[in-house]
Every structure is written in C-alpha cells, then in structure tokens.
C-alpha positions in Angstrom: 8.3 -12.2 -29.3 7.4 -8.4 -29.3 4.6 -7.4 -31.4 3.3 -4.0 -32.4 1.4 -1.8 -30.2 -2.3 -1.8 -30.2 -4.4 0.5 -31.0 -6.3 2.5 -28.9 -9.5 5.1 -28.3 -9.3 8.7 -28.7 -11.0 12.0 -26.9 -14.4 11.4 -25.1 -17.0 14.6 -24.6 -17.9 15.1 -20.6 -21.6 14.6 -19.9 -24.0 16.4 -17.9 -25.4 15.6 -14.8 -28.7 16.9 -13.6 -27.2 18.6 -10.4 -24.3 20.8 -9.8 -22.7 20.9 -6.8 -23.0 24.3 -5.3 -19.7 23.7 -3.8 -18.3 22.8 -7.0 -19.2 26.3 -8.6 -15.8 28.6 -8.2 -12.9 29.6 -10.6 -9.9 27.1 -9.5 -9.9 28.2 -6.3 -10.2 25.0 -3.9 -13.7 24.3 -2.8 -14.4 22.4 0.1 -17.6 20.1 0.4 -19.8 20.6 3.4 -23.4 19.7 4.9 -25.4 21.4 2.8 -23.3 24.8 3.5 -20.9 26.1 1.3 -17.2 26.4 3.0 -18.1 23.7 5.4 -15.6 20.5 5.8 -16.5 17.0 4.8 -13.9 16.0 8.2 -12.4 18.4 10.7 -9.2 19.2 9.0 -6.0 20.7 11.4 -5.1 24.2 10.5 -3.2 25.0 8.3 -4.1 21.7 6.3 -4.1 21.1 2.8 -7.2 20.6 0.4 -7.3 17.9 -1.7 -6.8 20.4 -4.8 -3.6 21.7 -2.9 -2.8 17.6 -1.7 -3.0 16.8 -5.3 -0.6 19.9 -6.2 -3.5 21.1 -9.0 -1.9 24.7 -8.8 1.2 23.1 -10.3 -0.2 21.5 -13.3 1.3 23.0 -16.5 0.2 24.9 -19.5 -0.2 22.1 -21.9 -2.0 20.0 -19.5 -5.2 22.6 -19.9 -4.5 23.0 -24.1 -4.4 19.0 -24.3 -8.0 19.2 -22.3 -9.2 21.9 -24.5 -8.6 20.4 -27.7 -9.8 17.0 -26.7 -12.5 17.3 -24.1 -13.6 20.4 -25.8 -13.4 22.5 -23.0 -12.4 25.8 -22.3 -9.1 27.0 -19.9 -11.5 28.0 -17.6 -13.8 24.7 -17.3 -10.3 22.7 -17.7 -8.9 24.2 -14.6 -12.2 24.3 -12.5 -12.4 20.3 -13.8 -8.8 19.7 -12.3 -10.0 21.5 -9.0 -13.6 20.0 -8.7 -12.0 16.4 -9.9 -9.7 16.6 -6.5 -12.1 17.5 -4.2 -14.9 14.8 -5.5 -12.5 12.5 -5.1 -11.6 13.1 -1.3 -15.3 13.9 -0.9 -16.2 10.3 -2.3 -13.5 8.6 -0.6 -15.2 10.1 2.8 -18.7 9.3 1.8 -17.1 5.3 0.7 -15.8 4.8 4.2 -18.9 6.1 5.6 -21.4 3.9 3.7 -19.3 0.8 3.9 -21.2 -2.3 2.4 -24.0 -0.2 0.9 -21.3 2.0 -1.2 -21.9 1.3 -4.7 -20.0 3.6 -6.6 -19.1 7.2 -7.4 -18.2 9.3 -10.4 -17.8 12.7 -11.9 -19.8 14.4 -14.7 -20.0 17.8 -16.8 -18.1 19.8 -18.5 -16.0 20.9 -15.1 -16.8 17.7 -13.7 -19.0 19.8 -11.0 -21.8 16.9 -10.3 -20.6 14.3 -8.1 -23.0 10.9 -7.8 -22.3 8.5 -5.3 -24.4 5.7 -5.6 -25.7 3.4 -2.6 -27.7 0.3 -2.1 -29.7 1.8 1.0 -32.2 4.5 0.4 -31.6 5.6 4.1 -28.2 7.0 2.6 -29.5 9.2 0.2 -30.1 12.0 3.0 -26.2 12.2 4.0 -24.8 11.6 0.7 -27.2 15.0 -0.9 -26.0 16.6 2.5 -22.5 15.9 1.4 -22.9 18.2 -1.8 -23.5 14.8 -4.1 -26.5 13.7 -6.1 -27.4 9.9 -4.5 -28.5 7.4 -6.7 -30.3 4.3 -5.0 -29.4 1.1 -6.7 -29.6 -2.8 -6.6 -26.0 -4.0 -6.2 -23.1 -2.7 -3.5 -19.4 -2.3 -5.6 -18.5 -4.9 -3.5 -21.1 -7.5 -5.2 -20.5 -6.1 -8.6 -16.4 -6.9 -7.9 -17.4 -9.6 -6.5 -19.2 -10.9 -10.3 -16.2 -9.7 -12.1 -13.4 -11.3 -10.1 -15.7 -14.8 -10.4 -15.4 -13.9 -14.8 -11.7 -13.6 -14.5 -11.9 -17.0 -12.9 -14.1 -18.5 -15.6 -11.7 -17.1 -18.5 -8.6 -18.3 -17.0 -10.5 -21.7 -17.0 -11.2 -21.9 -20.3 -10.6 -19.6 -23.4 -12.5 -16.0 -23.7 -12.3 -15.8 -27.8 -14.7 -13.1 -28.8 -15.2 -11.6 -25.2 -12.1 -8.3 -25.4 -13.4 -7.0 -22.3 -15.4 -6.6 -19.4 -15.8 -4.7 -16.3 -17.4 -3.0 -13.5 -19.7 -0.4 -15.0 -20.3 2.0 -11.9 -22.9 4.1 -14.0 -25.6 1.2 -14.8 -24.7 -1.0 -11.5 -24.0 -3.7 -13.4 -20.6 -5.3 -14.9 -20.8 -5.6 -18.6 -19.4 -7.6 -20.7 -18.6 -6.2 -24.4 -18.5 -8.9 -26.9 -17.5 -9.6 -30.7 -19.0 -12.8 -30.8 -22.2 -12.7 -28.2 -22.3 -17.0 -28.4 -18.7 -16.5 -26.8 -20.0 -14.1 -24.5 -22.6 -16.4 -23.4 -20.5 -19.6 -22.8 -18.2 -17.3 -20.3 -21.6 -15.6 -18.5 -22.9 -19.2 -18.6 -19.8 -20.8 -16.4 -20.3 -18.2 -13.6 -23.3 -18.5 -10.5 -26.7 -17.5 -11.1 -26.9 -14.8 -8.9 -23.8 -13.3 -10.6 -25.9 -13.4 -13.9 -28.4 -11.7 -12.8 -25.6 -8.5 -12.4 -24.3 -8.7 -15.7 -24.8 -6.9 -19.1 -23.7 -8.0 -22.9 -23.2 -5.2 -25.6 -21.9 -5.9 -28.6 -18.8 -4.4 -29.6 -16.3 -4.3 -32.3 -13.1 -4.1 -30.5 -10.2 -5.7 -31.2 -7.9 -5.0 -28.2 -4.2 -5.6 -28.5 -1.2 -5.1 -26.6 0.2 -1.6 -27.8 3.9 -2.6 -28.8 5.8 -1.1 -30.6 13.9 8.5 -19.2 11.1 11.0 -19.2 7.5 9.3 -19.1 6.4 9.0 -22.5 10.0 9.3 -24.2 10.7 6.2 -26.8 13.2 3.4 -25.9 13.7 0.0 -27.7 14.0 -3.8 -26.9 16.8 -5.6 -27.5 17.0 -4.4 -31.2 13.3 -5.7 -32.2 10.8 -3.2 -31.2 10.1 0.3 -29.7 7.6 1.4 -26.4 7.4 4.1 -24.0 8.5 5.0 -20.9 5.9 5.0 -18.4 7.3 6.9 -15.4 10.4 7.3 -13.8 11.2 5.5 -10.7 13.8 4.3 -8.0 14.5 1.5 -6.4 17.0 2.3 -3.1 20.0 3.9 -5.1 19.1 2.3 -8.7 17.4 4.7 -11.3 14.7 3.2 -13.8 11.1 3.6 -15.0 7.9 1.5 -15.0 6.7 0.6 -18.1 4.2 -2.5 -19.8 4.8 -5.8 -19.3 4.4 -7.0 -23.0 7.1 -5.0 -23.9 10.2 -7.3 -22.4 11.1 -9.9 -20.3 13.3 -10.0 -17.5 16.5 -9.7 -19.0 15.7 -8.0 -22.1 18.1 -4.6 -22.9 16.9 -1.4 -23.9 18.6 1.5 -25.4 17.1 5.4 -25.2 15.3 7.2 -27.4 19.0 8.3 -28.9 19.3 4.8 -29.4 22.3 4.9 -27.1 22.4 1.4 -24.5 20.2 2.0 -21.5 19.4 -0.5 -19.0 17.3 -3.9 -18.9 14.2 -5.4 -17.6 14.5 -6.5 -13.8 10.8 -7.5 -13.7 8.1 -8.5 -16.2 4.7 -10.1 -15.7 2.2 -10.5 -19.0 -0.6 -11.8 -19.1 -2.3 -11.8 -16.0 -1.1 -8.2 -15.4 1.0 -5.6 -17.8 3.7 -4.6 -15.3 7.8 -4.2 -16.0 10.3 -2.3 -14.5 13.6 -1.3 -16.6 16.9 -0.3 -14.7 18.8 2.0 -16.2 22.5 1.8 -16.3 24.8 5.1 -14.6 24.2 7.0 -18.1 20.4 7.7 -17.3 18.8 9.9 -14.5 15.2 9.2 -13.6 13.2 12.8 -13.5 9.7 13.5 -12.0 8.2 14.5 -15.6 5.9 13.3 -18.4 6.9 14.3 -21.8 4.1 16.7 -22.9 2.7 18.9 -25.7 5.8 20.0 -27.4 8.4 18.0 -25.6 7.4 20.5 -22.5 8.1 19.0 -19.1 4.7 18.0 -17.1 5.2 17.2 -13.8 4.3 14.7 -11.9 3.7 15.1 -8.1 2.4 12.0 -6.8 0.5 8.9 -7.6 -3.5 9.5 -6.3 -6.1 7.8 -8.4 -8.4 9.8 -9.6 -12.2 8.7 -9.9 -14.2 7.8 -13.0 -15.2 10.6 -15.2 -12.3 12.4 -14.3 -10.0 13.3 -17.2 -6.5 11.6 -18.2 -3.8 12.2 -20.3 -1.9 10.2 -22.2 2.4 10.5 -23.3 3.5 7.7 -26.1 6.5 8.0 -28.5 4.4 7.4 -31.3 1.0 10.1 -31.1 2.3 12.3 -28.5 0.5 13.8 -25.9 -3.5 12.9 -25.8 -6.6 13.4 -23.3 -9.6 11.7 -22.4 -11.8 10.3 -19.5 -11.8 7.6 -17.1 -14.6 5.4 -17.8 -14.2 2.5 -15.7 -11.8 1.3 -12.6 -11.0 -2.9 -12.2 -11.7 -3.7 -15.9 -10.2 -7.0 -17.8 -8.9 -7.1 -21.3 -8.3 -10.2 -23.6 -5.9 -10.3 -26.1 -4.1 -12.5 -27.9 -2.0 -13.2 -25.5 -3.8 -13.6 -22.5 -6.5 -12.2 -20.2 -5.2 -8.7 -18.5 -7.5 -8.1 -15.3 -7.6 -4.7 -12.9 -6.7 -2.4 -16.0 -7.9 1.2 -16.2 -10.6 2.0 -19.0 -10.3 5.0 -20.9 -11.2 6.9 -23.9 -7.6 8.6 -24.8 -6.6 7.7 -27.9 -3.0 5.7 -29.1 -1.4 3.9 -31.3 1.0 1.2 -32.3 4.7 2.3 -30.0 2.4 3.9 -27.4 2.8 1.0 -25.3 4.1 1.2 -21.6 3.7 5.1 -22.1 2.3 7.4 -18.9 -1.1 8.2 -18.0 -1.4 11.3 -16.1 -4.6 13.3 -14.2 -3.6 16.2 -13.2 0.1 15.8 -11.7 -1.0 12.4 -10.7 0.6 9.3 -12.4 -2.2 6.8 -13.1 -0.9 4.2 -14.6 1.2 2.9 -17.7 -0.2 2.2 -21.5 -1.3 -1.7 -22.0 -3.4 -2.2 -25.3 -6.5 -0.9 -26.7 -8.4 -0.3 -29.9 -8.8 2.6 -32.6 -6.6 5.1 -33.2 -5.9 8.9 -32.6 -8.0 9.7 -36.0 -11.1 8.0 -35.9 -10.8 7.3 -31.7 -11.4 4.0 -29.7 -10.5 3.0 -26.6 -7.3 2.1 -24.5 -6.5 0.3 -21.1 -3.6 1.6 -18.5 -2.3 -0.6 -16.0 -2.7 1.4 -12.8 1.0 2.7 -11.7 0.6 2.1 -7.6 0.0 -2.0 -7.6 2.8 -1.8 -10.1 5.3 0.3 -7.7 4.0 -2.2 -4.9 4.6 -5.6 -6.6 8.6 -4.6 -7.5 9.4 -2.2 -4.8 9.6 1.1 -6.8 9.5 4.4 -5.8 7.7 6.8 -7.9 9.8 10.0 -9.5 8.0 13.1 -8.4 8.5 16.4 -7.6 10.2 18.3 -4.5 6.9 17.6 -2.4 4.2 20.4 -1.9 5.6 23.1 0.9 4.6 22.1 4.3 1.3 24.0 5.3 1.4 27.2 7.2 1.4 26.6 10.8 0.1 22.9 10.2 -0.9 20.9 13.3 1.9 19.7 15.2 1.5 15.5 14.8 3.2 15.3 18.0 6.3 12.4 18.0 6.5 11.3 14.6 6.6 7.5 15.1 4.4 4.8 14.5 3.8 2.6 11.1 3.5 5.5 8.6 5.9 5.4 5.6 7.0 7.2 3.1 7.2 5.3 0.1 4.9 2.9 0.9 1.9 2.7 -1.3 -1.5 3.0 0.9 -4.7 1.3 -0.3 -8.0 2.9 0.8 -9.1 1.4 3.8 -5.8 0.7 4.8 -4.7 1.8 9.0 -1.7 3.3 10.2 -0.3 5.3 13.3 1.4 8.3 13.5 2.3 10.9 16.3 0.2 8.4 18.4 -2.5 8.7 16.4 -4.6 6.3 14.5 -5.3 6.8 10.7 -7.3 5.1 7.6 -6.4 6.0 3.7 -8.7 7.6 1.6 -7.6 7.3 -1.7 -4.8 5.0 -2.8 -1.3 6.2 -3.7 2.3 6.0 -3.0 3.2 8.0 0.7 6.0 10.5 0.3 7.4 13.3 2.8 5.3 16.3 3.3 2.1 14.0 2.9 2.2 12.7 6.2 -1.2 11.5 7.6 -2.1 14.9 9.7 -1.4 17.4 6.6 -3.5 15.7 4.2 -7.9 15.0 5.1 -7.6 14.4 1.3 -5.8 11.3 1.8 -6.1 10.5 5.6 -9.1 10.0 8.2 -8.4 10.3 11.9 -9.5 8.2 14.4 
C-alpha cells in the first residue's frame, strides 16, 4: 500500500560559535588548517594534491546552490560560498582529529554563519591542547561517540522489541553529549528508556515534541516518477549498476517488482530492491528509454551537479530536490538518528531541518556537489517548517551494488605525486567507510570521510579523504 509523503521541516538559521577559526577566515579560496599557523597542513599532503574544497569539487557548485542558501539560511553569496569552502575543510580537519583521538573522540560539528568555528569534542582534557592547535575550539565532555552509539543502537533494540508509540525519534545529539529522545507521549518515552541498561540512562535526554513523522509518499535527482499507477515520489540520484541504468530512491515508495513510469508519465523501469522499515532504501532500473545523468534537478529545473558522495558533518548545510516543493535548504542537525512511523522504526537516518512535503519522498539531498542521501519522512511543511530525515546515499549504493552518477571526475592535480605501481586493494567504486585500510602503489592507506571511490580520487591525490601510513 503506498501512502502519501510526509511532511517535513523547513530552513534552519546557522548559529554562532564563540571562536572563529583563523584559518577559516578567507573569500572561497581553500584554506588549509594547521598548528596554530595559518597555511600549515593538518597531514603532509604530495604536491600537487588536492584540498578538501578542491576533493569535494566546491568550485563547481552551481548558481542556484548559493540563491537556495541565501534565501533559506539567510545568508549572503559571499558567506554561502565561504560556508561551502570552510564546510570541506572542517570536515577533512575533523576526520584527521577523529582518527587521532580514537576512543576519546566525541564528536564534531560546524557553526556560524560561514560555518567558520569548528568544535571537536573529546572525553580527555589532555586533548584539548592538539585539537585548539588544530584550528578547532575543544570541548571536554562526559561520553565518547562511541558510548553515545553505543546507547542508541541498545534503543533501536528495545523498540524492535516492543512497540515505540509516542516516541517519533531519537538520536545521537553531538552538541549536548547525550542521545535524546523526542517524545509525544513522555509515559511512552519512559517505558522505551526504561527497557535499556542503567548506565545507558544515565546518557539519555527526553524533550517533548510534537512531531508526527511519516513516510513522505507521494531520471534527474529530484524529477517525479510514479508507482505502478497508485502514487508519485522522487528520484533520488542516478546510478549504475555494471551496464544497467537506474536511480536510488526510498524504500516506502515500492516493492521489488513494482513499475514506474517518468515524470512524462511514459513506462520507466521497476524496483529491483526495496527494504522498509528497518531502513528506507530502493533502487529502480530503468528500461533502454532512460539515461542516468550526474545531476539534481535545481532551482528552476537548472542542472546541479553532483560530483561525488562525501558526507558532510553536522551543521553543515543541505539541499533538498522533490517533485512536489522543489528545490529547499537547510542544515544537518544530527548523523545515526531513528525515526518511527507508522510503519515501522527507520534507524541510521540523516536529521535535517530542510523542509518537504507530501511527493517529496525518495527525492536527493545534496551538500555542496556531494549526494547525501535520499528523502524518507519527516514533519511540517515548506510554509510553517519542521523537520525531515534522508537516508544516507553511500550504505544504500553499498547494500545493492550501485554506482553513483557523477560527474567527469575533478582534473588530475598538477604534477601530483607519482603513487608508484598502481596495484593493491583500492577500488573505484567501492564505497570506503572511515576507518577503513587499503593499499595502493605499495602503500598503506586509512579513509577519512566515507563515500563512494571513483577515478581521479585515488588514495595519494586526496589527504581529504585518505591518511598515509
């Protein structure tokens, strides 16, 4: 049965943190992060290397990207494309300082208008030195990410145990250190906190809320299509699978087997794959008719492209494509969060404040030119806002084998260090989780940040992504 899309939050207003990061402070030129000195590396990086700003292909990001950021962020073009540069580079930055503080890593995100302050929070007071060293404000708290992940993922275990009624959502709250559950009906709330250890109490929050999340129902990313006859969603992003053209889109929105036809109404493809609840993931091959492209419908119908699949941290801003509202921003609020609806419990969604509405469903979420993840549910709408949840697009591309539409790859660096022999267990297409080891040119590697490996971001070309040795 296919119900109509949720609804889901509009346009959140950045914050301000109480220190910039001097490093942060150019026009949209790429900083680099350093020991306290402006210009100086977070890790060596070969000449001729990319930054993250350049990994992330910032430069390319189009015209209506910035005028979506404007109007809902209230930003100007300025802050929008110093936001886009500083978000890239506090990301690589805070990768670096997360494999560097290990169990004590509690957390990062971005704040201010150009997202110039980085915090990166940390359970050891001895890390506050490197991390302020680093460029980033520290903040010393009680519980490592890996605790607080630890309290969520035994939550999604209570609720699949018995019934979450009145509990929409929670998740891991990097901000307050704590995971916070946002309940209708706090009895409900309690009875779930209640069936979980007493040392993950202790790392939990209730706050009342009065969402109602549901799944958003209703082959460019964000361009309408229609199931079997009985209901309309968006495309999320388009994707291939060996020689087979298709596009990633939300699970609720088909089964496996279910047609589709286009936005023209004309027959399209079906659903190969569809897994809801639990997850929100479905992938819809297209018949001969269709050609997958590496864009995102934006502002105007205009093209945006998409270059690659990085996630971005929280804070950063997001933009949304649907069928239904068009083309919307926002801002990451939380990473690893679990929605209930109806239906079902939904667990490692994205938290956001863009707003959408019913046929948004399945639609693209995009930072920067990086595809984030596909439209799930939410609440509100795109007049009075609220608040909507994006599967994240590179467990998706894992679990069915996809390869992610994008771009002709960024040009290879000028005079970039020579890897040696190619060789060893790096792959293009393969999606990379951070902390994850390869080889190449004889060299060991670990990721960074997660996304999908394509050509021209092999391991020595990109310190945004990959750590030598």
């Amino acid at each position: 049965m296919f119900h109509r899309h949720a609804r889901a939050a509009c346009v959140g207003a950045a914050t301000v943190g109480a220190l910039v990061l001097t490093a942060l402070q150019g026009a949209a030129a790429a900083p680099s992060y350093g020991t306290g000195v402006p210009g100086a590396p977070v890790t060596a990086a070969a000449p001729g290397a990319r930054s993250a700003a350049d990994t992330l292909a910032v430069s390319a990001v189009r015209r209506e990207v910035v005028d979506a950021m404007r109007r809902d962020l209230g930003l100007t073009a300025d802050q929008a494309r110093r936001r886009l540069v500083n978000e890239a580079e506090a990301g690589a930055l805070a990768a670096g300082l997360r494999q560097r503080l290990a169990a004590s890593f509690a957390g990062a995100w971005v704040e201010g208008p150009a997202s110039s302050v980085l915090t990166v929070a940390t359970t050891r007071a001895a890390d506050a030195a490197a991390i302020r060293a680093k460029g980033a404000e520290a903040d010393v708290v009680t519980y490592s990410l890996a605790q607080l992940d630890a309290t969520k993922a035994a939550l999604d275990r209570a609720a699949r145990s018995a019934a979450s009624t009145g509990v929409p959502v929670w998740y891991v709250d990097v901000r307050s250190n704590s995971v916070v559950v946002r309940a209708v009906d706090t009895g409900a709330a309690a009875a779930l906190v209640a069936r979980v250890s007493r040392t993950d109490r202790s790392r939990i929050r209730v706050v009342p809320t009065d969402e109602q999340p549901r799944p958003l129902y209703d082959i460019r990313g964000g361009d309408a299509y229609y199931m079997g006859g009985s209901g309309r969603c968006s495309v999320g992003f388009p994707v291939t699978r060996g020689t087979q053209q298709g596009f990633a889109t939300a699970g609720h929105c088909g089964r496996a087997g279910t047609t589709t036809s286009g936005y023209n109404q004309v027959a399209q493809g079906s659903f190969q794959a569809s897994t809801f609840p639990g997850r929100d993931t479905a992938w819809v091959a297209t018949n001969t008719n269709w050609t997958a492209t590496p864009y995102v419908k934006g502002t105007g119908g205009a093209n945006v492209q998409v270059a690659g699949s990085v996630q971005q941290p929280v804070g950063a801003s997001i933009c949304r494509s649907g069928s239904t509202t068009g083309w919307h921003c926002g801002t990451i609020q939380q990473h690893n969060s679990s929605v209930t609806y109806p239906e079902g419990t939904i667990t490692g969604v994205t938290r956001t404040s863009v707003c959408a509405e019913p046929g948004d469903s399945g639609g693209s979420y995009i930072s920067g030119s990086q595809a984030q993840g596909v439209t799930s549910g939410g609440s509100g709408d795109c007049r009075a806002g609220g608040t909507t949840y994006h599967q994240p697009i590179n467990p998706l591309l894992q679990a069915y084998g996809l390869t992610l539409k994008t771009s002709t790859g960024p040009e290879d660096p000028e005079d970039p260090e020579d890897p040696g022999e190619p060789g060893g267990t790096w792959a293009a297409g393969t999606v990379y989780q951070a902390g994850d080891q390869v080889t190449y040119g004889g060299a060991a590697y670990r990721c960074l940040q997660g996304h999908q490996a394509q050509a021209g971001w092999e391991p020595p070309n990109v310190p945004a992504l990959w750590q030598r040795g």
